[in-house]
C-alpha positions in Angstrom: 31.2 87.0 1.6 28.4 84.6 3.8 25.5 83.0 2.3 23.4 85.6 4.1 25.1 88.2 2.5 24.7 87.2 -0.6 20.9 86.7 0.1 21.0 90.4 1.3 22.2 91.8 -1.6 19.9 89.6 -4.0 16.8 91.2 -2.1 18.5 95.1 -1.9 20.0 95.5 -5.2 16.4 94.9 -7.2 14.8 97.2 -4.8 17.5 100.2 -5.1 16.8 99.4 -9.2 13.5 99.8 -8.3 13.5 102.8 -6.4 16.1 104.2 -9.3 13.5 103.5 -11.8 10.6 105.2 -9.6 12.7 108.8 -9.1 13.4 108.2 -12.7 9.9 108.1 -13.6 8.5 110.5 -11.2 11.0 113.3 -12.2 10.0 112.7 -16.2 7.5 110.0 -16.5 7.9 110.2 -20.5 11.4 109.0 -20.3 9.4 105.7 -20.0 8.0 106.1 -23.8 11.1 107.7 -24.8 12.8 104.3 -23.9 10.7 102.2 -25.2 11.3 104.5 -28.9 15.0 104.1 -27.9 14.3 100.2 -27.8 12.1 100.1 -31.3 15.2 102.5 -33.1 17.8 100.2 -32.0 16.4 96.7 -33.5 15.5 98.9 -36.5 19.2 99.0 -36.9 19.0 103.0 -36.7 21.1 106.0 -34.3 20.2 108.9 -33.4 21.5 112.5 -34.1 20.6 115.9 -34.1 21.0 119.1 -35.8 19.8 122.9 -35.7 18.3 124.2 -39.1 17.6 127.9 -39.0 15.4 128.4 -36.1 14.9 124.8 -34.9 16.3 122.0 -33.9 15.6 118.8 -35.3 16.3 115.0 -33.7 16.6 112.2 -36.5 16.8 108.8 -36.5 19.1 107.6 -39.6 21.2 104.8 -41.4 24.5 105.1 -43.6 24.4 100.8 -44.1 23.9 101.0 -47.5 26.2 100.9 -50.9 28.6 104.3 -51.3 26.4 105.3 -54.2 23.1 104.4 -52.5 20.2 107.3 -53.0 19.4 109.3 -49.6 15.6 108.4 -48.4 14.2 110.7 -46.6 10.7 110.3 -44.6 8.1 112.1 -43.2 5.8 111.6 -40.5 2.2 112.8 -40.3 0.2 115.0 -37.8 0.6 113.3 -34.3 3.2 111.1 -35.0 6.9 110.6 -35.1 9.9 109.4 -36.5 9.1 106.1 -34.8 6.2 105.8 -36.8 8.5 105.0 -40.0 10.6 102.1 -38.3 8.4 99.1 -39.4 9.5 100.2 -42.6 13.0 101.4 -42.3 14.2 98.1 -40.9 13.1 96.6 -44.3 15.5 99.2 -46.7 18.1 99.3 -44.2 20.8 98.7 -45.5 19.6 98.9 -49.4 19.9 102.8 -49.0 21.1 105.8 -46.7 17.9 106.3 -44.5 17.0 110.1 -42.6 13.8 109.9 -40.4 13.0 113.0 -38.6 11.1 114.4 -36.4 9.2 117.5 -38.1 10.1 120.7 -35.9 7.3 120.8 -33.4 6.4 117.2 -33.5 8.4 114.2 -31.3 11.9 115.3 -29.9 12.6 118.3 -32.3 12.5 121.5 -31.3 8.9 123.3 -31.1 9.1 127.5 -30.7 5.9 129.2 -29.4 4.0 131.0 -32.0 5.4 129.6 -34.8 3.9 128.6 -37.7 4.0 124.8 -38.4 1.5 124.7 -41.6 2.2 123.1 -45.1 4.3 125.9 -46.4 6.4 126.7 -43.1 7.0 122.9 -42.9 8.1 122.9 -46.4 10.2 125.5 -46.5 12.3 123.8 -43.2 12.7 120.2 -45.0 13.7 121.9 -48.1 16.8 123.4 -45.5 17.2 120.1 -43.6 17.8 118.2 -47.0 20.4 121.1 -48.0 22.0 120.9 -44.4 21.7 117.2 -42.9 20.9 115.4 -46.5 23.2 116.7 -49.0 22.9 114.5 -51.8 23.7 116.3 -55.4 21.5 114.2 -56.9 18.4 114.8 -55.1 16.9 112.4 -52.6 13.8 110.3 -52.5 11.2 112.4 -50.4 8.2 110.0 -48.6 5.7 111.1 -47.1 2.8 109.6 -44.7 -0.6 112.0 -44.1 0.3 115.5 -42.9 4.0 114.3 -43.9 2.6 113.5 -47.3 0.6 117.2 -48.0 4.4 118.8 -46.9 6.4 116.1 -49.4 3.9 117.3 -52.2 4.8 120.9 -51.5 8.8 120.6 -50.9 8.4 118.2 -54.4 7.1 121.3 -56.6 8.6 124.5 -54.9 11.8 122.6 -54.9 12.8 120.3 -57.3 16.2 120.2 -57.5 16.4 118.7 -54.3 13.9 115.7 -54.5 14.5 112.8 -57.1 11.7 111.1 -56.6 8.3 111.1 -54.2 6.0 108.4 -52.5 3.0 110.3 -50.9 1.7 107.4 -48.8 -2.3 108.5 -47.6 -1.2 111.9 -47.5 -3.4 115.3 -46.8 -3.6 118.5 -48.7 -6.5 117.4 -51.2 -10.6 117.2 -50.4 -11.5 113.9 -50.2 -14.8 112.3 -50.2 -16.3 113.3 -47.0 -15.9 111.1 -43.8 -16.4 111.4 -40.2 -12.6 112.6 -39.9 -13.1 115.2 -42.4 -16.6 116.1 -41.0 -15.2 116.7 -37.7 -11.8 119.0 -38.8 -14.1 121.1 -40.7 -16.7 121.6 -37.5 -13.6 122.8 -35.7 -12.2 120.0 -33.4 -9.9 117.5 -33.2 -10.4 113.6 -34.1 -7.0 112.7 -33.0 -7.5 114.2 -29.3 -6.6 112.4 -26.6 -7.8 113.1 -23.2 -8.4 109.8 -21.7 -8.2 105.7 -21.9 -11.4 106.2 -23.8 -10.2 109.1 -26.4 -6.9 107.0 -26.4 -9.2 103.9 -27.8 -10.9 105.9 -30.4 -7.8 106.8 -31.8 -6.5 104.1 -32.2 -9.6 102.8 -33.5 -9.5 105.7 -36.0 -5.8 105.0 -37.6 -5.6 101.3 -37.4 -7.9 98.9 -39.5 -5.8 95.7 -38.1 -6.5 95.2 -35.0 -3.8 92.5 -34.7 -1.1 95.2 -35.1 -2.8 98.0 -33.0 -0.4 99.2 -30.4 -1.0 97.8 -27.5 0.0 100.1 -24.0 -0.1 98.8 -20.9 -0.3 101.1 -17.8 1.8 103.3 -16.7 2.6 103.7 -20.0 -1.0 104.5 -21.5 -1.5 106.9 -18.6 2.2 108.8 -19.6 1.2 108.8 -23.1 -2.0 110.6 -22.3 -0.8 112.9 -19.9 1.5 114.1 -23.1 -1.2 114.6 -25.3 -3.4 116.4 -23.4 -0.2 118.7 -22.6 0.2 118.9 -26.9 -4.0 119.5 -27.4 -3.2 123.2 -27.7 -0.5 122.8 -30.1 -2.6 119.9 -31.9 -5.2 122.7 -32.8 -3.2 125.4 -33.9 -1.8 123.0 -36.7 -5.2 121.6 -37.2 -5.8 125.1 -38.3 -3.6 125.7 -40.2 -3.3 122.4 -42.4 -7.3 121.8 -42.5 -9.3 124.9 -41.9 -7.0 127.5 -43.4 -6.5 128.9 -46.9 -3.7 126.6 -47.2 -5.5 123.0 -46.2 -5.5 122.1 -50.2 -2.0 123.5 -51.0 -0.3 120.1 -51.5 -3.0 119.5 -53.8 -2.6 122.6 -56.4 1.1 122.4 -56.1 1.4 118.8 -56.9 0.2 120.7 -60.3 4.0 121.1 -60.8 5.5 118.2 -59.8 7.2 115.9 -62.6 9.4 113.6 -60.5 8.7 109.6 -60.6 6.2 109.4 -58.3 4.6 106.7 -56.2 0.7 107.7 -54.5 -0.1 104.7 -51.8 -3.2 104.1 -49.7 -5.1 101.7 -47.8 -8.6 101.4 -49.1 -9.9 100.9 -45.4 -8.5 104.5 -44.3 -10.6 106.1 -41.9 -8.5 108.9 -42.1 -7.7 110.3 -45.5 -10.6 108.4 -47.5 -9.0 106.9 -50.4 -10.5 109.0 -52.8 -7.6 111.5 -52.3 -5.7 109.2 -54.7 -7.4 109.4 -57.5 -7.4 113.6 -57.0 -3.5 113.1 -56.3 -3.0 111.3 -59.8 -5.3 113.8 -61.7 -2.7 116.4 -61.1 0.8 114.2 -61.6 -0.2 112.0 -64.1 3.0 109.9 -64.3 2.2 108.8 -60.6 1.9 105.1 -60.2 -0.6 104.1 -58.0 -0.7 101.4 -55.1 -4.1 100.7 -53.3 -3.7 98.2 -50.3 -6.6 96.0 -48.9 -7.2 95.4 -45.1 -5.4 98.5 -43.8 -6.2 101.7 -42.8 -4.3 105.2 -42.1 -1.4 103.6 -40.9 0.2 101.4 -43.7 3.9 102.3 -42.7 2.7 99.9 -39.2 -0.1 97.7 -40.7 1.9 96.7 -44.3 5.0 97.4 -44.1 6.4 94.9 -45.8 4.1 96.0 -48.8 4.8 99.8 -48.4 8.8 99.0 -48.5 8.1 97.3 -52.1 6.2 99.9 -53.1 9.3 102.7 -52.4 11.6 99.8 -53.5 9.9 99.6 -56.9 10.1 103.5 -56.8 13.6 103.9 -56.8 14.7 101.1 -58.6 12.2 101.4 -61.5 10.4 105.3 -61.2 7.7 103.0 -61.4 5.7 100.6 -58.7 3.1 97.8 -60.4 
């Protein structure tokens, strides 16, 4: 082959990639955040499977590295978020214990069915069958919980207790709280998290995140994908909304922590924005042998802000029952 063939092919293989990558994009633009989830999983150390439970089926992200008789984790994400938002702290107990991170049915890449109901007790009911199904540990696993995640790990905890060891609610929902412009604004009806635009996209992230140093950062296309989905997910954002803080069920997880006796760990930010702090302290008035871990200079999103500090925390859970 000449020198000027060569030089062709150097300037017409990049552009076909290009033009590859443009179908690509144009055909499913989210397979552009998809990737980049894909990218975060893999230098977590994690796969990927899925599996249907009852009516839905779930994609999780998972880990068997650890010690034969190492406990099963299993973690929850809250309302808007993912599995991905757990990998910060996954990478660090990789490999210390068997790790399941999924994507709650009607959230991320599991399965989401029209009309049904995706509340605290219809959540709780579907983890209690994925740990059955997918989990399968005879001695219980350790259930964590972040937010939304957190109210549903409170309520799988005390209807079901042969099936969760131990518990970590991290900032999690389901009890009132001091009041706060978040809580002000789910109780007038809309939506805090809602994201229409580059500005809406800004105040959410200025609403989660109390470091701005670790605030995702998304450059375009990428911000303009990402909001294209949620503005295709406002209607469904609502009907949970509904369900979790306007209905008669918004302070379930709180009554039926009532029953819970397992070791349990209560973590939160003191800069939450979110779930005020306060919750804690309403949280340990019903399980009293909760240990309690209050981080400074973080907000809603410990799992990304502290991770290192959250996976001591669970560490110090399992090892102990106990976190100081």
């Amino acid at each position: 082959m000449t020198h000027r063939s060569l030089r062709l092919l150097a300037i017409v293989i990049p552009l076909l990639l290009v033009l590859v990558v443009a179908i690509v994009l144009w055909r499913d633009p989210y397979s552009l955040v998809r990737a980049d989830f894909a990218r975060q999983r893999i230098a977590a150390g994690l796969s990927r499977e899925s599996a249907t439970v009852d009516d839905h089926r779930w994609v999780y992200a998972y880990s068997d590295a650890a010690p034969k008789d190492a406990p099963t984790v299993v973690m929850l994400h809250g309302f808007t978020g993912s599995k991905e938002n757990w990998y910060p702290v996954a990478k660090l107990l990789r490999g210390h214990y068997r790790l399941l991170i999924p994507d709650l049915p009607g959230w991320g890449e599991s399965q989401r069915v029209d009309g049904a109901d995706y509340g605290f007790l219809a959540q709780s009911e579907r983890v209690d069958q994925f740990i059955e199904k997918v989990a399968a540990d005879p001695r219980g696993v350790v259930l964590l919980g972040h937010s939304m995640g957190g109210g549903i790990a409170a309520v799988v905890a005390a209807r079901y207790p042969r099936q969760v060891a131990r518990v970590g609610l991290i900032d999690a929902a389901g009890v009132r709280f001091a009041d706060n412009r978040f809580g002000e604004q789910v109780l007038a009806g809309k939506n805090p998290f809602a994201v229409e635009d580059e500005a809406s996209l800004k105040r959410y992230l200025d609403t989660v995140f109390h470091d701005a140093k670790v605030r995702p950062w998304a450059p375009w296309p990428a911000s303009s994908i990402y909001i294209s989905r949620r503005r295709g997910d406002a209607a469904f954002e609502q009907q949970v909304l509904e369900r979790i803080g306007r209905s008669d069920e918004s302070f379930l997880p709180g009554k039926a922590a009532a029953a819970i006796r397992q070791p349990t760990l209560l973590l939160w930010c003191r800069q939450d924005a979110v779930i005020d702090f306060s919750a804690m302290a309403l949280y340990a008035e019903r399980i009293p042998q909760a240990n309690r871990v209050l981080l400074e200079g973080c907000g809603h999103m410990s799992l990304v802000e502290q991770p290192g500090m959250v996976a001591q925390a669970i560490e110090m859970l399992i090892e102990r029952g106990q976190t100081q």
